[in-house]
VOGU-889092 format. One record per residue (C-alpha): residue in one letter; x, y, z; residue number from 0. Coordinates in pm, 1 decimal. Layout:
BEGIN
atom aa: a, X: X, Y: Y, Z: Z, i: NUM;
...
This chain:
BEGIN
atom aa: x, X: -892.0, Y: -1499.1, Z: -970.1, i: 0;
atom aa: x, X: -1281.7, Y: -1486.7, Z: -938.4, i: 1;
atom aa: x, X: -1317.5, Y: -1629.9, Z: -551.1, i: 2;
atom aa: x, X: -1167.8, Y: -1224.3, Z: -383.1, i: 3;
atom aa: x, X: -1074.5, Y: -1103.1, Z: -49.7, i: 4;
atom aa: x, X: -1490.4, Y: -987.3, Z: 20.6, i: 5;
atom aa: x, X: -1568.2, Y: -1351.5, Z: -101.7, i: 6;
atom aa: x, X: -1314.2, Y: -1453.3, Z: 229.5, i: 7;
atom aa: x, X: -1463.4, Y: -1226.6, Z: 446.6, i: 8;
atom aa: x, X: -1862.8, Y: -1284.2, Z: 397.8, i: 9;
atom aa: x, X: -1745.9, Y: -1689.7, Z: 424.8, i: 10;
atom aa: x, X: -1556.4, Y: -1611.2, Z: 722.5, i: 11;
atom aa: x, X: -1872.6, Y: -1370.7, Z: 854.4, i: 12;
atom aa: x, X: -2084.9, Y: -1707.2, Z: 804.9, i: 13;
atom aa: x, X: -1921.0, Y: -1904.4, Z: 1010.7, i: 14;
atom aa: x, X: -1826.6, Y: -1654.2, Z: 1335.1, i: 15;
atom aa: x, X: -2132.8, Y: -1512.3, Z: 1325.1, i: 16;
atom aa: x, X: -2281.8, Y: -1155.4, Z: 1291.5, i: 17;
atom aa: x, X: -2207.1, Y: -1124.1, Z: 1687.9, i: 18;
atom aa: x, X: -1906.0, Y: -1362.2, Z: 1687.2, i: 19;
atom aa: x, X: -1647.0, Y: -1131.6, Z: 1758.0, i: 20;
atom aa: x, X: -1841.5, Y: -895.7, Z: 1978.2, i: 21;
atom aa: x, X: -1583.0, Y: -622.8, Z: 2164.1, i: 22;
atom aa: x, X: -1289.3, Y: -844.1, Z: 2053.8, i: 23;
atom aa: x, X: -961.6, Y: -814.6, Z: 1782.9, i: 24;
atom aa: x, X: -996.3, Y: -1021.6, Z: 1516.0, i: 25;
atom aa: x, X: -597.2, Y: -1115.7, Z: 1359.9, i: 26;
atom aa: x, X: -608.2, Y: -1252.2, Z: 1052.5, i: 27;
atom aa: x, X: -317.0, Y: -1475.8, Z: 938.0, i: 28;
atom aa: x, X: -235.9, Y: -1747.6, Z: 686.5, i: 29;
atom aa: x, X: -70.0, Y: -1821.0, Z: 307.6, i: 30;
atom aa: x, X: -384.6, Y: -1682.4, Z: 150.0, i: 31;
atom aa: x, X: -343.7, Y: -1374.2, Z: 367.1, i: 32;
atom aa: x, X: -32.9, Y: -1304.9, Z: 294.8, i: 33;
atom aa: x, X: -75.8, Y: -1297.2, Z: -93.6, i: 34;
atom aa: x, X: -335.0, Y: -1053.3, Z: -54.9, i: 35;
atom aa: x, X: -291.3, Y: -700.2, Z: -153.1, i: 36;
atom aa: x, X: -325.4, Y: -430.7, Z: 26.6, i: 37;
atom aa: x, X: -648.1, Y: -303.2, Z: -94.4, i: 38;
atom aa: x, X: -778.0, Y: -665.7, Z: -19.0, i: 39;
atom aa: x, X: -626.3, Y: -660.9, Z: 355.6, i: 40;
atom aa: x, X: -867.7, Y: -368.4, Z: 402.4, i: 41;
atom aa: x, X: -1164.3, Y: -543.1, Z: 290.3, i: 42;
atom aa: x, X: -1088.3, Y: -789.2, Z: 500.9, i: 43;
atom aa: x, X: -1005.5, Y: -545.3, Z: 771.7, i: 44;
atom aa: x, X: -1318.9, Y: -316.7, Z: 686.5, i: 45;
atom aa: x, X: -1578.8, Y: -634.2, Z: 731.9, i: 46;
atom aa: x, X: -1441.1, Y: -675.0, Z: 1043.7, i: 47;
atom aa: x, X: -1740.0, Y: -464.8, Z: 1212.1, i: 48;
atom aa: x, X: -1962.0, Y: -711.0, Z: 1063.6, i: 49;
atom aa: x, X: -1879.1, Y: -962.2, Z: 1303.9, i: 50;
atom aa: x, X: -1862.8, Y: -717.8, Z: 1574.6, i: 51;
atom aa: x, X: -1497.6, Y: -661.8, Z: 1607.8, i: 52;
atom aa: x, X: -1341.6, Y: -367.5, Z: 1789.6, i: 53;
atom aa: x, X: -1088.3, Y: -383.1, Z: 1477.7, i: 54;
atom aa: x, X: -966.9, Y: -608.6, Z: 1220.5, i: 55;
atom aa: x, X: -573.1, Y: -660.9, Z: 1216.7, i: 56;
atom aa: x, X: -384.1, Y: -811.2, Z: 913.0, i: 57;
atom aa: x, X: 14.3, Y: -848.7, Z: 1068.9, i: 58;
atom aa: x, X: 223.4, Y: -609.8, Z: 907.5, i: 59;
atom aa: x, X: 476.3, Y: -729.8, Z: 671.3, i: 60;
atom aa: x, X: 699.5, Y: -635.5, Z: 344.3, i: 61;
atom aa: x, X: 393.0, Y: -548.1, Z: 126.6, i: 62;
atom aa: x, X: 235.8, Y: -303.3, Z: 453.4, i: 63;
atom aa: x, X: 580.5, Y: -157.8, Z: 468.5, i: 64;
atom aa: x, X: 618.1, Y: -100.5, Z: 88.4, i: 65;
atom aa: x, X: 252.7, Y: 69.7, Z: 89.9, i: 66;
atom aa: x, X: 340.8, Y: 307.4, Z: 372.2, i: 67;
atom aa: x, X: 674.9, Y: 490.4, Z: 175.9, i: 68;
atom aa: x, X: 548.3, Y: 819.9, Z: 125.7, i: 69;
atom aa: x, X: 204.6, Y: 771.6, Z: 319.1, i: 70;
atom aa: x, X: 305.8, Y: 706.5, Z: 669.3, i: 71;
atom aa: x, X: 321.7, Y: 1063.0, Z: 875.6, i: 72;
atom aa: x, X: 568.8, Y: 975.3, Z: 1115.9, i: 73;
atom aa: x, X: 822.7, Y: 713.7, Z: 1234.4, i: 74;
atom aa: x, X: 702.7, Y: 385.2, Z: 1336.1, i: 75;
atom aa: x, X: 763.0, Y: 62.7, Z: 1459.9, i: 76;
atom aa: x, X: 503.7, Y: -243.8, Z: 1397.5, i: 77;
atom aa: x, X: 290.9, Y: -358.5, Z: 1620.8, i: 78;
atom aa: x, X: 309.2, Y: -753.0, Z: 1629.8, i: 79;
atom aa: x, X: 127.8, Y: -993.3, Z: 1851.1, i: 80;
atom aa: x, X: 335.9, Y: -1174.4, Z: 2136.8, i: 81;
atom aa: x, X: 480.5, Y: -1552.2, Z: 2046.7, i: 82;
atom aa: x, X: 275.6, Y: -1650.5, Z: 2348.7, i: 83;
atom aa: x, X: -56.9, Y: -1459.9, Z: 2292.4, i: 84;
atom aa: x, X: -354.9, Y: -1663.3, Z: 2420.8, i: 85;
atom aa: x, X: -705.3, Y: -1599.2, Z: 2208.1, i: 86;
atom aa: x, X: -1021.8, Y: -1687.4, Z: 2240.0, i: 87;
atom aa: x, X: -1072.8, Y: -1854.0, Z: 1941.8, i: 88;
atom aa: x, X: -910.0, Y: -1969.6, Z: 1686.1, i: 89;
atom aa: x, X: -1064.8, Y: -2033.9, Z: 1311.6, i: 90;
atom aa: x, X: -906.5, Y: -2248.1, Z: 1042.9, i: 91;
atom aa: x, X: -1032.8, Y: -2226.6, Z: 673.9, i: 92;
atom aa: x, X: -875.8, Y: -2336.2, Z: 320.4, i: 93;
atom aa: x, X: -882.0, Y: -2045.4, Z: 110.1, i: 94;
atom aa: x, X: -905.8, Y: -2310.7, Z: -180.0, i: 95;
atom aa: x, X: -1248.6, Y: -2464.5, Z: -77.0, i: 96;
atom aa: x, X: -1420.2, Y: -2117.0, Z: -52.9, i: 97;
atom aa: x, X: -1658.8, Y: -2050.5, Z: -407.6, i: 98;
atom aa: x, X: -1780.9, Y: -1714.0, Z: -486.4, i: 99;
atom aa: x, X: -1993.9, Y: -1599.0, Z: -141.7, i: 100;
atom aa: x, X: -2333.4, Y: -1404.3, Z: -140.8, i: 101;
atom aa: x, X: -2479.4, Y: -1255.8, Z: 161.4, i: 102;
atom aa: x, X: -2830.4, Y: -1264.1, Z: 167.7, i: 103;
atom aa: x, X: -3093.8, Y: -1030.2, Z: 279.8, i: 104;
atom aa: x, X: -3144.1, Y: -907.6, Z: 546.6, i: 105;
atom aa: x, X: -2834.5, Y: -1004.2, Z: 787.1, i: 106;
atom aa: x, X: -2461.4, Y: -1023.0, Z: 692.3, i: 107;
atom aa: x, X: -2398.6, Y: -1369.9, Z: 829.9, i: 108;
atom aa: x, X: -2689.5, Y: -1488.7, Z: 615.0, i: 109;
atom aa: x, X: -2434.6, Y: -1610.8, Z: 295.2, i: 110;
atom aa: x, X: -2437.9, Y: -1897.8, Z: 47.5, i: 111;
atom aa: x, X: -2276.5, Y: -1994.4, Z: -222.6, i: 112;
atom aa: x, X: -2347.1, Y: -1867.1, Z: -566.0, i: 113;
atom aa: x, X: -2446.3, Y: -2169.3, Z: -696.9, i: 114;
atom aa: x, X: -2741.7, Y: -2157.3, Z: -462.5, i: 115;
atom aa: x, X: -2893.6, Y: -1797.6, Z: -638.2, i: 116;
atom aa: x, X: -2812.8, Y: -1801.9, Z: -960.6, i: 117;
atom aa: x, X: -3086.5, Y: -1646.2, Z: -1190.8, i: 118;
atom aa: x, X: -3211.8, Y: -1403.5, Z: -895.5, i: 119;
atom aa: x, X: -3342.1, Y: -1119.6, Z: -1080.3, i: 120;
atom aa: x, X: -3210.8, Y: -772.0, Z: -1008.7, i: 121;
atom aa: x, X: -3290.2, Y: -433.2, Z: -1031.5, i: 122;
atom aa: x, X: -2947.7, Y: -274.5, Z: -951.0, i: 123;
atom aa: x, X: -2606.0, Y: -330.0, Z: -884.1, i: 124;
atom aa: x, X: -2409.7, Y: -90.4, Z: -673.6, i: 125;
atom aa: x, X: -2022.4, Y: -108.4, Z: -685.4, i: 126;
atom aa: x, X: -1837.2, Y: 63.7, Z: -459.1, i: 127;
atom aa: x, X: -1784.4, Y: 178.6, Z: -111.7, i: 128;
atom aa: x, X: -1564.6, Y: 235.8, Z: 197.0, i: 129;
atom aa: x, X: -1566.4, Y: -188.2, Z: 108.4, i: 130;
atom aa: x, X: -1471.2, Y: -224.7, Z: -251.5, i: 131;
atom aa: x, X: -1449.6, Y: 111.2, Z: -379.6, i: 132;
atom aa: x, X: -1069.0, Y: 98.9, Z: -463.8, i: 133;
atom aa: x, X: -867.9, Y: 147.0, Z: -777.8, i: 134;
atom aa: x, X: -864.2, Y: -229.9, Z: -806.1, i: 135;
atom aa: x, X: -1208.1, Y: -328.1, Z: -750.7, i: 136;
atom aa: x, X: -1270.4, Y: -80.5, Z: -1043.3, i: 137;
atom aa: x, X: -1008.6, Y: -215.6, Z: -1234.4, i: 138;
atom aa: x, X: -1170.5, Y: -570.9, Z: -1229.6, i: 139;
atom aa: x, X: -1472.5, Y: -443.1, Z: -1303.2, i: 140;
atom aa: x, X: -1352.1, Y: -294.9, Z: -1610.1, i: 141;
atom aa: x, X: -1181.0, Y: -598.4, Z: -1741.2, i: 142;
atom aa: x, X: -1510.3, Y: -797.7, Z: -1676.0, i: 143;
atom aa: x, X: -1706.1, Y: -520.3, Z: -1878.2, i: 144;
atom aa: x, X: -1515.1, Y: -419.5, Z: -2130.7, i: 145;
atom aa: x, X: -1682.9, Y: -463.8, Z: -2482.1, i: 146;
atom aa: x, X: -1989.0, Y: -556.4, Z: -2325.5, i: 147;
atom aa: x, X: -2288.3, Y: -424.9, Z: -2221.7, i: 148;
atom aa: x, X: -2532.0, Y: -417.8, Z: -1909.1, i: 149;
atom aa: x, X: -2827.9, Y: -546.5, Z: -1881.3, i: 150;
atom aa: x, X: -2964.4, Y: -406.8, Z: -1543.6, i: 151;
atom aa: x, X: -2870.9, Y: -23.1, Z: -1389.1, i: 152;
atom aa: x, X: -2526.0, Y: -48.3, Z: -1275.0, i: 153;
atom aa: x, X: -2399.8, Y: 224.0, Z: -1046.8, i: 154;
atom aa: x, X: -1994.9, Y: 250.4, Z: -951.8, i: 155;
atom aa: x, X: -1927.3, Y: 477.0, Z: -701.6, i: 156;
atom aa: x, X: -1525.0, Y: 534.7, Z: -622.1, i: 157;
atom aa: x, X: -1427.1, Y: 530.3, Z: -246.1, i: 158;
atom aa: x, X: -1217.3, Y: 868.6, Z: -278.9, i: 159;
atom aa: x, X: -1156.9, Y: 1134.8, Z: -530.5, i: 160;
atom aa: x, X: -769.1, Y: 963.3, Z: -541.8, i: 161;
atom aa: x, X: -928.2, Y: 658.9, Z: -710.3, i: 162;
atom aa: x, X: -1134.8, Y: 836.4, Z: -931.9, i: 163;
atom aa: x, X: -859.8, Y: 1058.3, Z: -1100.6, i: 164;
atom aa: x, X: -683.0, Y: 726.8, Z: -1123.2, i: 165;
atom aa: x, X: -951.8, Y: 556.1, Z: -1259.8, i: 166;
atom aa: x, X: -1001.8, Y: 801.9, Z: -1503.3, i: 167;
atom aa: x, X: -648.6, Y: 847.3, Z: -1617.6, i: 168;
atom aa: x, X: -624.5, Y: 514.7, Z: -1668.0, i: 169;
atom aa: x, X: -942.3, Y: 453.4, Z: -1870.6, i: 170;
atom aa: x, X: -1106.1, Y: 196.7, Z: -1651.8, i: 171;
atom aa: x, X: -1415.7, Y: 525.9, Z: -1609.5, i: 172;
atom aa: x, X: -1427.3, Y: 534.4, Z: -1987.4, i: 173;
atom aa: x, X: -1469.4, Y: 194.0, Z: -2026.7, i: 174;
atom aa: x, X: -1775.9, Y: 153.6, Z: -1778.2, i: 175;
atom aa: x, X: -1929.5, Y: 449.9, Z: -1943.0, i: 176;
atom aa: x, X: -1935.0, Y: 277.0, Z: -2249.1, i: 177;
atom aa: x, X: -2054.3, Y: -73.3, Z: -2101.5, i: 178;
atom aa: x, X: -2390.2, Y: 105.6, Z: -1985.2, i: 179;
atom aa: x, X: -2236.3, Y: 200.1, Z: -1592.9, i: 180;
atom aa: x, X: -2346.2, Y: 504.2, Z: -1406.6, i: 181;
atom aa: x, X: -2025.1, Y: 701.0, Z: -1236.3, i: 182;
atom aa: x, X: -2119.3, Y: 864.9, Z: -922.1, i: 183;
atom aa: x, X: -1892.0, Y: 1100.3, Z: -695.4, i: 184;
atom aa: x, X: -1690.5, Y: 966.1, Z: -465.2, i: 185;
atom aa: x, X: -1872.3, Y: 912.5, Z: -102.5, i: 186;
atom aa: x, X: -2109.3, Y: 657.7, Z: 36.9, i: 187;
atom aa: x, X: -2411.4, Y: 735.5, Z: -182.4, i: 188;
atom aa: x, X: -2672.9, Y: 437.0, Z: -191.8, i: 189;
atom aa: x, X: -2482.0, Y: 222.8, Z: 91.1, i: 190;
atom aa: x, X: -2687.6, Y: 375.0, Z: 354.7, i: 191;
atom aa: x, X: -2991.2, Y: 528.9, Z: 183.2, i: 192;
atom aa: x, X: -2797.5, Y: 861.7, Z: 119.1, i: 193;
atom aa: x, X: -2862.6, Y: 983.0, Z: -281.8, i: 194;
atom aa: x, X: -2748.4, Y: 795.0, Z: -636.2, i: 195;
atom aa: x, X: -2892.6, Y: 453.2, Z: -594.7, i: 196;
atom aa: x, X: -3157.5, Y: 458.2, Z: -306.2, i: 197;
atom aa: x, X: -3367.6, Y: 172.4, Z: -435.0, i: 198;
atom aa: x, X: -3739.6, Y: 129.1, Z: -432.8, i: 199;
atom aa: x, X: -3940.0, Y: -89.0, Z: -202.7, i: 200;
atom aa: x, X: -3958.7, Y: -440.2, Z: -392.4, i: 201;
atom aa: x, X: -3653.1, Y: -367.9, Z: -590.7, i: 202;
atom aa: x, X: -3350.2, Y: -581.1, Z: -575.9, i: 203;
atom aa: x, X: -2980.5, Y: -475.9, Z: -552.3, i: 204;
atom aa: x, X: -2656.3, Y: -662.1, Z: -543.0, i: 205;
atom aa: x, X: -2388.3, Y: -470.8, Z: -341.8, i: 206;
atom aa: x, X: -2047.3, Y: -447.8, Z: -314.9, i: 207;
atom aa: x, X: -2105.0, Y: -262.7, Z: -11.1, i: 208;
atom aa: x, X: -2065.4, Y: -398.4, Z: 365.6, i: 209;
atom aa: x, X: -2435.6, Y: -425.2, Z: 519.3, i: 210;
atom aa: x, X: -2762.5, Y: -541.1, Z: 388.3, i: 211;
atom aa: x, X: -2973.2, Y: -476.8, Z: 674.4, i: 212;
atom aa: x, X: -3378.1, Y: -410.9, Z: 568.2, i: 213;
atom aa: x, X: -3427.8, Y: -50.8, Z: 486.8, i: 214;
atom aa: x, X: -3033.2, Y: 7.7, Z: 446.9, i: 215;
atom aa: x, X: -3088.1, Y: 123.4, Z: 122.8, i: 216;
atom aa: x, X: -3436.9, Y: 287.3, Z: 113.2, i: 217;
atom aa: x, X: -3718.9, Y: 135.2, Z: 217.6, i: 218;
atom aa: x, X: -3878.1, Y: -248.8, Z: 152.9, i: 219;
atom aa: x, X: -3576.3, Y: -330.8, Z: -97.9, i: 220;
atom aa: x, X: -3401.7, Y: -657.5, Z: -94.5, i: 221;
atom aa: x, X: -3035.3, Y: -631.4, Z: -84.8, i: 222;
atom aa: x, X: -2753.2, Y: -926.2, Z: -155.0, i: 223;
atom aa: x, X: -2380.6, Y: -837.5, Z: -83.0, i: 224;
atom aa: x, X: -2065.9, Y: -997.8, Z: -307.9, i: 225;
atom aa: x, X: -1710.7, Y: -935.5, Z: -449.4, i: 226;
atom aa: x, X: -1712.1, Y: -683.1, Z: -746.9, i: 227;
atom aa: x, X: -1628.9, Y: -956.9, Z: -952.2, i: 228;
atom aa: x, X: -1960.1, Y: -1154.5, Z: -890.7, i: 229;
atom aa: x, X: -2173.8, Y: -785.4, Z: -897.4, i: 230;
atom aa: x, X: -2003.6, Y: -720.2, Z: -1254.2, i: 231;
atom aa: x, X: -2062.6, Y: -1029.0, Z: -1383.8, i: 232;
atom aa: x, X: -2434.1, Y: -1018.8, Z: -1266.6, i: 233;
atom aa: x, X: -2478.3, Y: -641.4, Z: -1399.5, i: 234;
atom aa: x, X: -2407.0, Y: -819.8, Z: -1742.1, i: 235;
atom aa: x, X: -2655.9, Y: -1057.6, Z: -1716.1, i: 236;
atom aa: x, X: -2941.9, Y: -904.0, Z: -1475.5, i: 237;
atom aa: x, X: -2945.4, Y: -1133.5, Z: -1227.9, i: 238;
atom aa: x, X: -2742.8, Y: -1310.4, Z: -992.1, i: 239;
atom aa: x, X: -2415.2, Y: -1464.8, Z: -1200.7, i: 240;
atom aa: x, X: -2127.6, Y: -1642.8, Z: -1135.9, i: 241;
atom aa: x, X: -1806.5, Y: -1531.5, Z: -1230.1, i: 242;
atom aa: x, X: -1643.7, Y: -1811.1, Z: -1307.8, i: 243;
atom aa: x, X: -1796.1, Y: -1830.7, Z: -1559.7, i: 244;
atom aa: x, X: -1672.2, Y: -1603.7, Z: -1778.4, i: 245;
atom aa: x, X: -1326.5, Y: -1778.3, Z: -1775.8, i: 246;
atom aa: x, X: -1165.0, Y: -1439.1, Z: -1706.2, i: 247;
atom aa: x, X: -970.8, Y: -1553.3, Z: -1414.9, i: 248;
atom aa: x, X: -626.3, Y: -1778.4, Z: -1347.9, i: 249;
């Protein structure tokens, strides 16, 4: 599938607004929810912030349960909202009408389409993050660059030393070696101007990351956020890309 979990959220950021949610929950609910995995549930859940959330709550169910065996440190009962809960707002969206989403510099609510940037030049793509640093967001990446090469400085940065030995053992780090990516340690690195990817003022980046406020990422650089299936199939091409059009997806 080429329209992900991050393309929900920054669609869903668009229309509640960077201060939409300010000091509230936000409960997120629905078919296309529910089909999400885990690792997608905490995008969504991670994005939250961006709307100004207190927290970002996906209703536990089977596939929550499932994921805590073996993680969970004590006994627990879920947490579930009451039948009669009154909210503030409610927000309706089809899943199925949503394209690939990019978010636009310099605010987070500031998304389009990718139809609407294709061909924007870049400088560098960053994929990772507390966002989409997971074992699956690397795992897509990998499929989309297998055999191929990039054409603009690509650096994937794991969210935790976990997903990097997984990554490795499973060959997905091999295989973005040898498409032209840069592997840096696990850790937040170029998100917020830390080391490995600080770009240059007038430089471009497309991030998988979760803010693309001016000077995030080092001083006077433009920076556009997207799903790591969009910022792969960009790196390949060195500019803005839509992944759909690789024909890699069901």
């Amino acid at each position: 599938k080429s329209v992900s979990a991050k393309d929900m959220t920054l669609f869903i950021i668009k229309n509640v607004g960077a201060d939409g949610a300010n000091y509230k929950a936000l409960e997120y609910y629905g078919s296309a929810i529910s089909e999400l995995s885990m690792a997608e549930r905490m995008t969504f859940c991670n994005m939250s912030i961006e709307m100004g959330a207190k927290t970002g709550i996906v209703p536990a169910d089977a596939k929550t349960l499932e994921y805590l065996k073996g993680r969970a440190r004590d006994k627990f009962e879920p947490v579930y909202a009451d039948k009669d809960a009154k909210y503030c707002e409610e927000y309706n969206f089809d899943a199925g009408d949503i394209e690939p989403q990019i978010a636009k510099p310099h605010e987070v609510d500031n998304v389009s389409g990718v139809g609407t940037l294709l061909g924007t030049p870049l400088d560098q793509v960053f994929i990772g993050s507390c966002t989409n640093g997971r074992f699956e967001d690397l795992e897509i990446v990998a499929k989309i660059l297998a055999g191929k090469k990039v054409k603009v400085r690509t650096i994937v940065l794991p969210a935790s030393r976990s997903v990097l030995i997984k990554a490795t053992e499973s060959g997905i780090i091999s295989t973005l070696l040898k498409a032209g990516a840069i592997i840096a340690p696990p850790g937040c690195g170029p998100c917020l101007g830390a080391h490995m990817g600080v770009i240059c003022e007038g430089e471009t980046c497309l991030s998988t990351s979760n803010r693309n406020f001016k000077g995030r990422m080092g001083a006077g650089g433009l920076i556009y956020l997207s799903s790591p299936e969009t910022a792969a199939a960009s790196a390949l091409k060195g500019e803005i890309a839509d992944p759909r059009e690789l024909h890699l997806f069901s």
